[in-house]
PLY file of the C-alpha trace (Angstrom):
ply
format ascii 1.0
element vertex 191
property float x
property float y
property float z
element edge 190
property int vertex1
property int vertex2
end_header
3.62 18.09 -25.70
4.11 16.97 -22.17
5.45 13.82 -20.64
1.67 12.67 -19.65
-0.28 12.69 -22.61
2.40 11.44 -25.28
1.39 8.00 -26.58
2.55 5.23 -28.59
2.45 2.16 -30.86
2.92 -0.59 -29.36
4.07 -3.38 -31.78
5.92 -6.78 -31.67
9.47 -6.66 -32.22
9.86 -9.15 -35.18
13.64 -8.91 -35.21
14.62 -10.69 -31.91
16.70 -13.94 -32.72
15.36 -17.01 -31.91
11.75 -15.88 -30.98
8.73 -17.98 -31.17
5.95 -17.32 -33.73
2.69 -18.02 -32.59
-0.46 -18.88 -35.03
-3.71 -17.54 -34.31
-6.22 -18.51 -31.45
-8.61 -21.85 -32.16
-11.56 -22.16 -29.72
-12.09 -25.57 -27.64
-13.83 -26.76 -30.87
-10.62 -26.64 -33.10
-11.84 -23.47 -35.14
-9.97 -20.67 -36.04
-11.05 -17.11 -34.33
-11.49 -14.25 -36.25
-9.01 -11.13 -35.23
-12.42 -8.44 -35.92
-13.80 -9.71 -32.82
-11.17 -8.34 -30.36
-11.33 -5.23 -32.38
-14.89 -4.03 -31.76
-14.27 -3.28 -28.04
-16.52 -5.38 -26.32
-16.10 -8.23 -23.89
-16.01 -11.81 -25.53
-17.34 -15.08 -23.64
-15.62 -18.72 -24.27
-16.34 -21.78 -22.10
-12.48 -22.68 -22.00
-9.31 -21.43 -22.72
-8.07 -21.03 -26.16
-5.25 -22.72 -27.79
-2.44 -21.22 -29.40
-0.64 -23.23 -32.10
2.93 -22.47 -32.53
4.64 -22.12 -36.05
7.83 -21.67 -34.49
8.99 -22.50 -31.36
11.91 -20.35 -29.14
12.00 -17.22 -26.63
8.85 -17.09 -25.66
7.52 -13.32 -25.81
5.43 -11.55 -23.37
3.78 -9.57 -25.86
3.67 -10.90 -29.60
1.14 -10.50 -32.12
-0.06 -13.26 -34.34
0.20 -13.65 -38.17
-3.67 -12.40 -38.37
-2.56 -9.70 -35.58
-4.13 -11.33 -32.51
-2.41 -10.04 -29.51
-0.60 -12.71 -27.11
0.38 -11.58 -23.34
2.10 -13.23 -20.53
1.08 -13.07 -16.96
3.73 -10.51 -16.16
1.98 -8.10 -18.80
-1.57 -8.16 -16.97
0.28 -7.52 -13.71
1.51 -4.32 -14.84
-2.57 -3.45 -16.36
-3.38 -4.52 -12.85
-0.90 -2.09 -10.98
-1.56 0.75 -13.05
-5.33 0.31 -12.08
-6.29 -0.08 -16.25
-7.70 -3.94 -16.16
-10.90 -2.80 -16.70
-9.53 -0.87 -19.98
-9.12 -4.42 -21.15
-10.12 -8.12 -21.62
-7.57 -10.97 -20.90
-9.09 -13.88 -22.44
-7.35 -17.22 -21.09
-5.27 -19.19 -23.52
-2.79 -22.26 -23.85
0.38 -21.54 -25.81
1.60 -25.09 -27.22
4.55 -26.18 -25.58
4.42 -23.85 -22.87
3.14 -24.69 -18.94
2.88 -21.10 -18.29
-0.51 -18.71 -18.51
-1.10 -16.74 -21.52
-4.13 -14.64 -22.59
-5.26 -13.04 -26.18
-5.66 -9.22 -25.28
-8.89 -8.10 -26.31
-8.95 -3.92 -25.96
-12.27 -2.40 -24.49
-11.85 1.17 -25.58
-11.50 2.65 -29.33
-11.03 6.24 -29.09
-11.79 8.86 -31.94
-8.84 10.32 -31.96
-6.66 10.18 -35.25
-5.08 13.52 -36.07
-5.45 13.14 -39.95
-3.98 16.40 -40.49
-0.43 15.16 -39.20
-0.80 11.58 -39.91
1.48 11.33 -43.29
-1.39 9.51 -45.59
-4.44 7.76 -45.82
-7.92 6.98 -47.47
-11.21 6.09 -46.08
-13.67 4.07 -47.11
-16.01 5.93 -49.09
-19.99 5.62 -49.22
-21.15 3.22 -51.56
-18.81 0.37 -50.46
-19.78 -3.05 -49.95
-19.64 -3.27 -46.44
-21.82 0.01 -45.01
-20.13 -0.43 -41.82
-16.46 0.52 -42.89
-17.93 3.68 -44.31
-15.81 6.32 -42.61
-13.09 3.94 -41.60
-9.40 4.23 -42.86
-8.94 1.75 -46.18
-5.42 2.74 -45.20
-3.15 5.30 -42.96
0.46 5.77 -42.92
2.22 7.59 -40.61
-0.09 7.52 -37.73
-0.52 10.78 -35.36
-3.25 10.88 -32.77
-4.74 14.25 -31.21
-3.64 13.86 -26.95
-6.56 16.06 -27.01
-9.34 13.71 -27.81
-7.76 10.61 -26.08
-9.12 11.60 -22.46
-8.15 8.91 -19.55
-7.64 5.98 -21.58
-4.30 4.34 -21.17
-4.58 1.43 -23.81
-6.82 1.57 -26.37
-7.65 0.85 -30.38
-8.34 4.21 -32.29
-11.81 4.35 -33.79
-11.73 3.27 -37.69
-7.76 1.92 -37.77
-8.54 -0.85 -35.15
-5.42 -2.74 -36.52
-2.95 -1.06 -34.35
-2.74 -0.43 -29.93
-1.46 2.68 -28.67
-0.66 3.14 -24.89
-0.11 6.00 -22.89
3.62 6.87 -21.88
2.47 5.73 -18.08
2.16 2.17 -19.86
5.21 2.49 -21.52
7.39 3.60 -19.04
5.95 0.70 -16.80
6.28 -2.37 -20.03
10.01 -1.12 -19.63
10.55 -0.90 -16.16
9.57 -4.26 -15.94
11.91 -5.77 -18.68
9.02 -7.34 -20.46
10.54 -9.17 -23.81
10.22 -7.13 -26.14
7.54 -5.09 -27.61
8.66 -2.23 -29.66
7.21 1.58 -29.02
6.33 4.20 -31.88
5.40 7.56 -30.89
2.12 8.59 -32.30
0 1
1 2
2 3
3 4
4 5
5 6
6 7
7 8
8 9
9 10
10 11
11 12
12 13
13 14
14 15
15 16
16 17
17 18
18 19
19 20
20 21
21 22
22 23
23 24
24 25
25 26
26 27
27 28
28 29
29 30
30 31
31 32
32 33
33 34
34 35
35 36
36 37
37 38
38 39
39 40
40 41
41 42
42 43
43 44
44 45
45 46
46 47
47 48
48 49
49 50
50 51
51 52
52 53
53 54
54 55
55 56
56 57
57 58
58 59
59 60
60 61
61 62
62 63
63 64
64 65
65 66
66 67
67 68
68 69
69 70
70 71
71 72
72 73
73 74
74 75
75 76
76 77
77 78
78 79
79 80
80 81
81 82
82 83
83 84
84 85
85 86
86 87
87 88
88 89
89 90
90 91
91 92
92 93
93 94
94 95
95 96
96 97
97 98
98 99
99 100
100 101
101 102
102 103
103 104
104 105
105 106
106 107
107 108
108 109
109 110
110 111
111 112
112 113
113 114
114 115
115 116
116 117
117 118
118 119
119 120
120 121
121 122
122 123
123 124
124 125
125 126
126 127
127 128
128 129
129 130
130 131
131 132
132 133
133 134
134 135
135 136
136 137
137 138
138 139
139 140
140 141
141 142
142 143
143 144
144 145
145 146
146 147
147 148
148 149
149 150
150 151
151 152
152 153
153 154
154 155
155 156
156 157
157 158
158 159
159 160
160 161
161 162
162 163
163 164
164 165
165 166
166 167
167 168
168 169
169 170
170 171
171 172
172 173
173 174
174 175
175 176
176 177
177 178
178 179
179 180
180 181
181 182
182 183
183 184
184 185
185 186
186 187
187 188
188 189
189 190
């Protein structure tokens, strides 16, 4: 496998001392969001920014994932999308962090790729006709071990694979540019 198409996880690091823990997004109404919407890969309207509740304040993180696995990203992470010329890969949806002066936005991902190499991902089930909800039919119930085919990927650099939404992979390019950059701290996991 060569250098350009390896990807990767990319996953808060829940082990840094003294990091914040931020709740889930509420809309300018006061109600709480709901994480399938910035999984279906489409672009998402709001009349204002959203707020960000914090359960635990410290180092503030310029990518963390919520409780509910919203995504949280500081300015310094959408300047590296904008460099690598993949903005339009994603959605940056404005957002107030409590406590904090700076910008913050919920990363919503545009692109979910068919791509998950069951044979070499280690297990998993999929939701099986009949189920209550027609539209999971097909989708992974559950999947350990995660391995994508490089093949089936094609340009995108930062993306949701089709039926295991849950999860972001980036390309290595994105990776090798999150660390360049000393953004605190996401973790990577080759898949």
């Amino acid at each position: 496998m060569s250098a350009q198409n390896r990807y990767f996880e990319l996953m808060d690091d829940f082990h840094i001392p003294g990091r914040w823990y931020v709740k889930g997004p509420l809309d300018d109404q006061g109600r709480e969001l709901i994480p399938y919407q910035f999984r279906r890969g489409e672009i998402l309207r709001w009349d204002a920014p959203l707020f960000l509740p914090v359960r635990h304040q410290g180092l503030a993180l310029d990518f963390t994932q919520t409780g509910l696995g919203f995504i949280v990203v500081s300015s310094r992470f959408v300047s590296i999308c904008e460099r690598l010329g993949i903005q339009n890969e994603v959605q940056f949806v404005p957002a107030r962090v409590e406590g904090h002066s700076e910008p913050y936005f919920v990363l919503n991902p545009l692109r979910i790729v068919k791509c998950v190499d069951e044979a070499r991902s280690e297990e998993f089930s999929v939701y099986e006709p009949g189920y209550d909800d027609p539209e999971k039919v097909g989708h992974y119930r559950m999947l350990f071990g995660l391995k994508i085919d490089p093949e089936k990927v094609g340009d995108a650099s930062i993306f949701h694979p089709w039926g295991w939404t849950v999860v972001l992979i980036v390309s290595e390019r994105v990776k090798q540019a999150i660390e360049e950059e000393g953004l605190i701290r996401p973790q990577f996991t080759e898949v």
